[in-house]
C-alpha positions in Angstrom: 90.1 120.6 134.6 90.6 121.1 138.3 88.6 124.3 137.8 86.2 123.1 135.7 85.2 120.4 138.8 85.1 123.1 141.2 82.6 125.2 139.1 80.6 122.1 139.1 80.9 121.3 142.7 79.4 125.1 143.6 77.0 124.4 141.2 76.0 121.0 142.5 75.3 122.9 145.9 72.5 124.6 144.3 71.0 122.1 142.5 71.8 118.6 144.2 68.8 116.8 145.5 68.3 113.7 147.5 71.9 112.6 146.2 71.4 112.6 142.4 74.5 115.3 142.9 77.0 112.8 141.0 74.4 111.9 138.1 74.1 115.8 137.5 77.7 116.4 137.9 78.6 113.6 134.8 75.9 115.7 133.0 77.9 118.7 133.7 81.2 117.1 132.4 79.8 115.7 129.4 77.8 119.0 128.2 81.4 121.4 129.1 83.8 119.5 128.1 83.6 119.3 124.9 82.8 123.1 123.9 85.7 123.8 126.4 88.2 121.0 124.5 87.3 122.8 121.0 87.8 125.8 122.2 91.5 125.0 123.5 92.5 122.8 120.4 91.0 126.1 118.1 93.8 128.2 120.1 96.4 125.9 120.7 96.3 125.6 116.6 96.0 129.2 116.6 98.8 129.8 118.5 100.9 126.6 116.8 99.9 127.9 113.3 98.5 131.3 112.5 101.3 132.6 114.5 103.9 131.4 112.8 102.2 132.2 109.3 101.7 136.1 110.9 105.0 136.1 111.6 106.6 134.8 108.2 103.6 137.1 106.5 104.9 140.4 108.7 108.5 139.5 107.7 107.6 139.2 104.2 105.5 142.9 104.4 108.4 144.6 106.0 110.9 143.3 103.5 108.3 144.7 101.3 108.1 148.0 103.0 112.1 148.9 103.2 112.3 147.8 99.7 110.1 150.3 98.5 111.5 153.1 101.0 114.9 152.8 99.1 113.1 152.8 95.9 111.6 156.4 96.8 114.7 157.4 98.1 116.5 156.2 94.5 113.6 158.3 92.7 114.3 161.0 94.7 118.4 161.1 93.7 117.4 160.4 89.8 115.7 164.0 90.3 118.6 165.3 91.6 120.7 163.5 89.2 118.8 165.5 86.3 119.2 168.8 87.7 123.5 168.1 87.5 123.1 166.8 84.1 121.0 169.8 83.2 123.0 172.2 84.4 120.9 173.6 86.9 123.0 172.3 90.0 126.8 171.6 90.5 127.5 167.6 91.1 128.6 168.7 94.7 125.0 170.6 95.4 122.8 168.6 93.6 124.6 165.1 96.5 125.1 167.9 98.9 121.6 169.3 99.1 120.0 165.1 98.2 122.1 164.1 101.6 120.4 166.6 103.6 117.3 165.6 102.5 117.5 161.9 102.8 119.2 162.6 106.4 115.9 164.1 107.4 113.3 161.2 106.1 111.5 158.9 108.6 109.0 156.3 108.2 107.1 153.5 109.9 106.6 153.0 113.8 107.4 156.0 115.6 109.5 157.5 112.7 112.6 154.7 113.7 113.1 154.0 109.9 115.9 156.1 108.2 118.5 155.5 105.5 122.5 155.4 104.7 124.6 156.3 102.5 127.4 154.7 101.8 130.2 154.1 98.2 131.6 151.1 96.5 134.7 151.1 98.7 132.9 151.5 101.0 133.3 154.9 102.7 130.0 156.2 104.9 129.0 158.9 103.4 125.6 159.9 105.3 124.4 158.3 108.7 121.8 160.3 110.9 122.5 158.5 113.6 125.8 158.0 113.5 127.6 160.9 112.2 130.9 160.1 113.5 131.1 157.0 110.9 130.9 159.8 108.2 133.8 159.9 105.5 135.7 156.8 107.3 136.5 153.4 105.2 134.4 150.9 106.8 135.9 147.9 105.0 137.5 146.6 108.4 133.5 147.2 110.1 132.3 144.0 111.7 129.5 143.4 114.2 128.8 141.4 116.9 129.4 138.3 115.2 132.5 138.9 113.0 130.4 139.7 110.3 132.1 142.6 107.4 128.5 144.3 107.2 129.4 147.2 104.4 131.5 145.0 102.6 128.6 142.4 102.3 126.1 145.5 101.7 128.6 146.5 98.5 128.1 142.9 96.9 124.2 142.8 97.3 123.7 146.3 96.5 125.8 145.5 93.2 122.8 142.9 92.4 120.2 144.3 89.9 117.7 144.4 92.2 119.9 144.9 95.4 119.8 142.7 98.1 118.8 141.7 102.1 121.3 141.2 105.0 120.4 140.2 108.9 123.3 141.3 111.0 123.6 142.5 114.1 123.3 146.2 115.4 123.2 149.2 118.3 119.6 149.7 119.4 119.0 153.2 118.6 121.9 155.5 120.5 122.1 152.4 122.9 126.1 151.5 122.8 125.2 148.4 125.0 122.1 146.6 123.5 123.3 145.3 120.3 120.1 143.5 118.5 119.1 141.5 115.3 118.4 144.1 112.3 117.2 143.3 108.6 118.2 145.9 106.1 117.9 146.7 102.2 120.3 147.5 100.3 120.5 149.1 96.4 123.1 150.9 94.0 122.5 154.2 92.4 125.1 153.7 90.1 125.6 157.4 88.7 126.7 158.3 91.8 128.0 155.1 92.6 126.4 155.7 96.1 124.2 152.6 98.1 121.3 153.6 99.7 120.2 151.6 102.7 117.7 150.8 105.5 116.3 148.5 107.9 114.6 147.3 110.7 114.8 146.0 113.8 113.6 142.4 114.8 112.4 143.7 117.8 110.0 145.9 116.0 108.9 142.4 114.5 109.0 140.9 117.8 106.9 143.8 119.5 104.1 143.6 116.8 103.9 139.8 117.2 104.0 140.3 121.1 101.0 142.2 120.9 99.0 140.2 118.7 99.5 137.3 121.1 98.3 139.9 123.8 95.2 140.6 121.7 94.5 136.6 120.7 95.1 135.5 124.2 92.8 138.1 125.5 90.1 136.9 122.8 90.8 133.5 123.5 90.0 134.2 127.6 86.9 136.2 126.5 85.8 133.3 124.1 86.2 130.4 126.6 84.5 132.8 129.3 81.4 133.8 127.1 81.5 129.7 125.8 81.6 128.8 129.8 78.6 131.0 130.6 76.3 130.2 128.1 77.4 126.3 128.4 76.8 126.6 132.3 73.2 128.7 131.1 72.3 126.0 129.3 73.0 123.9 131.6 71.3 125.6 134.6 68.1 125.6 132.4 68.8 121.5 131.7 69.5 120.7 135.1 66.4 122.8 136.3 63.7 120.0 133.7 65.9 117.3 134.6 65.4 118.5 138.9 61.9 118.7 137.3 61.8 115.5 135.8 63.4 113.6 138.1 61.0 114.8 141.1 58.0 113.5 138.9 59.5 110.6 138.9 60.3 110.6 142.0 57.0 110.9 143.1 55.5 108.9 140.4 57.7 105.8 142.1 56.2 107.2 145.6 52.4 106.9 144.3 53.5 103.6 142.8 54.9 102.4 145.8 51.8 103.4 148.0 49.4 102.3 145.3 51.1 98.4 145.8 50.7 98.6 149.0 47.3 99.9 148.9 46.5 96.9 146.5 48.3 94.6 148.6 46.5 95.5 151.8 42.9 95.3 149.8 43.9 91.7 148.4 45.0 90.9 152.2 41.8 91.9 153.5 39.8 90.2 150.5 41.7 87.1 150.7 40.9 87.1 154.3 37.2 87.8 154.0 37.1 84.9 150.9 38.3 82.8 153.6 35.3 82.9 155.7 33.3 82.4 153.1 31.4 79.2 151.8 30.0 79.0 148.5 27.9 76.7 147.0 28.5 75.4 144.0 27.5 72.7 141.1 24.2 70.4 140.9 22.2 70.1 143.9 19.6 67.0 144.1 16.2 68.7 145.0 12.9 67.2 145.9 10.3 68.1 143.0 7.4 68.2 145.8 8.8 68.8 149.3 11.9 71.1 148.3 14.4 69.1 150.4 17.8 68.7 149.0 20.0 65.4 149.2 23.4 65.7 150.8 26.6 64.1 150.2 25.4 61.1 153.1 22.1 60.5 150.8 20.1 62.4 153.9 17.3 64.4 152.5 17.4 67.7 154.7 15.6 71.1 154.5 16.2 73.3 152.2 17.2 76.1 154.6 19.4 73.3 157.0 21.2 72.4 154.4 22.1 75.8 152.9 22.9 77.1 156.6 25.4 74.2 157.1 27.3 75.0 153.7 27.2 78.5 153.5 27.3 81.7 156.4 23.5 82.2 155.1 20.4 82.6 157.5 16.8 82.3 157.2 14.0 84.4 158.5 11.2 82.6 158.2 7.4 84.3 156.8 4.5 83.6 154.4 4.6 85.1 150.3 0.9 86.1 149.5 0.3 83.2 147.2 0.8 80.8 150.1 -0.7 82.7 152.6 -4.2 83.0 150.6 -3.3 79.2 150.3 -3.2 77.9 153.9 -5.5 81.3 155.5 -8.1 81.5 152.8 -10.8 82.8 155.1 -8.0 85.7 156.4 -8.0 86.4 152.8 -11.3 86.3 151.3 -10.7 83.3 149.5 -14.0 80.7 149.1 
């Protein structure tokens, strides 16, 4: 979140204008946050569930996978068993000449996987990587923990369709690092021989490691790619709103300058209607001489008495029709 306000500070320093910095900042907040809090919840659940599904589906698949390694590897010694029952190969040759092969088989990541061979009593009878083990009793074999591992392996292999066993064993040639292991086990019951194999957690381990590696990295990428176009869109929405918000800005000014405008004008109006004197109602007028009656009952001139209530002024002259009146020889009139 710290971050998040600091991407939004430096881009506040682009955009901010005439303080409205804090109003676009809230935008900000309220358009990231919540693509950037879905984003987190989708990996968190991710992370809290898919893993652990990946992990319990990969265990499952590689139980899977040993199971049907032995299974070749039993299909492999019924072939052999039918050359000794056919006469073809001696009992010794036929086991001697199926050990050598099954020493030399490797499968999965890196070629790690191999098999064992081991009786009912149980005596090794074939370990690649352990050849020292071969023809010894191994009833008294424990591992880290205690544990009888080939007596345990003769009671599942014993089951009709053999059985699993987590132990604990030497990592590779390592005589140090003793790890986890899963193994499969199975009874070829002509020979009476068990044929077994395993993996390593750690092989599980290192699979799940880098899937993390690959989500996490997606998950970055997502929340980046979610970041820029969030911070594109808002860059376009903060650019209308700069827009918008200038308008308005200057709308307001215009406003402002229009009230005063209209404020000085009714100033100036109200102060030129106060120098003015209007006349106003019924006015008692002579029918004959023109002259108008005042408030007093004072008959006065026409042109007095609209000088005294009003700013008015005459300027005395003659119309024609008076003028050809009063001047009728000036104006040809008999």
């Amino acid at each position: 979140m710290l971050k998040l306000t600091a991407v939004v500070d430096k881009v506040l320093g682009r955009i901010m204008i005439d303080g409205t910095g804090q109003f676009y900042k809230k935008e900000i907040i309220r358009i990231v946050f919540p693509s950037v809090l879905t984003i987190l919840l989708f990996v968190a659940t991710l992370f809290a569930v898919a893993l652990p599904v990946f992990k319990h589906n990969l265990l499952a698949q590689k139980k899977a996978l040993i199971s049907a390694e032995v299974q070749t590897v039993l299909s492999m010694l019924r072939h052999y068993e039918q050359l000794v029952k056919s006469g073809k190969l001696s009992l010794e040759v036929g086991q001697k000449l199926a050990t050598d092969q099954i020493r030399e088989i490797r499968y999965g990541f890196e070629g790690r996987g191999y098999f064992w061979i081991n009786d009912t009593k149980p005596v090794m009878i074939m370990h690649p990587r352990f050849k020292r083990m071969e023809g010894k009793n191994l009833s008294n074999f424990t591992d880290s923990e205690g544990r009888h591992l080939f007596q345990e392996f003769v009671v599942l292999a014993k089951e009709d369709n053999g059985g699993y066993a987590q132990y604990y064993w030497k990592w590779k040639k390592d005589s140090v690092r003793v790890i986890p292991k899963l193994s499969y086990v199975k009874l070829f019951k002509p020979w009476g021989w068990i044929i077994g194999t395993g993996i390593f957690f750690e092989e599980i381990n290192d699979e799940i490691v880098h899937l993390t590696k690959g989500l996490f990295c997606i998950s970055i990428a997502i929340i980046v790619i979610t970041l820029l176009l969030s911070l594109y869109i808002i860059m376009n929405s903060l650019d209308e709103m700069k827009k918008r918000l200038t308008a308005e800005k200057e709308l307001n000014q215009y406003k402002d300058e229009l009230e005063e405008l209209v404020e000085q004008r009714t100033e100036k109006l109200q102060e030129a209607m106060s120098h003015v004197k209007i006349l106003s109602g019924f006015l008692p007028i002579c029918a004959s001489c023109k002259k108008i009656r005042d408030d007093k009952g004072y008959w006065n001139q026409i042109e007095s008495y609209i000088r005294e209530h009003s700013e008015a002024d005459f300027s005395h002259g003659i119309c024609p029709d008076c003028a050809t009146t009063l001047y009728p020889e000036l104006y040809g009139k008999k």
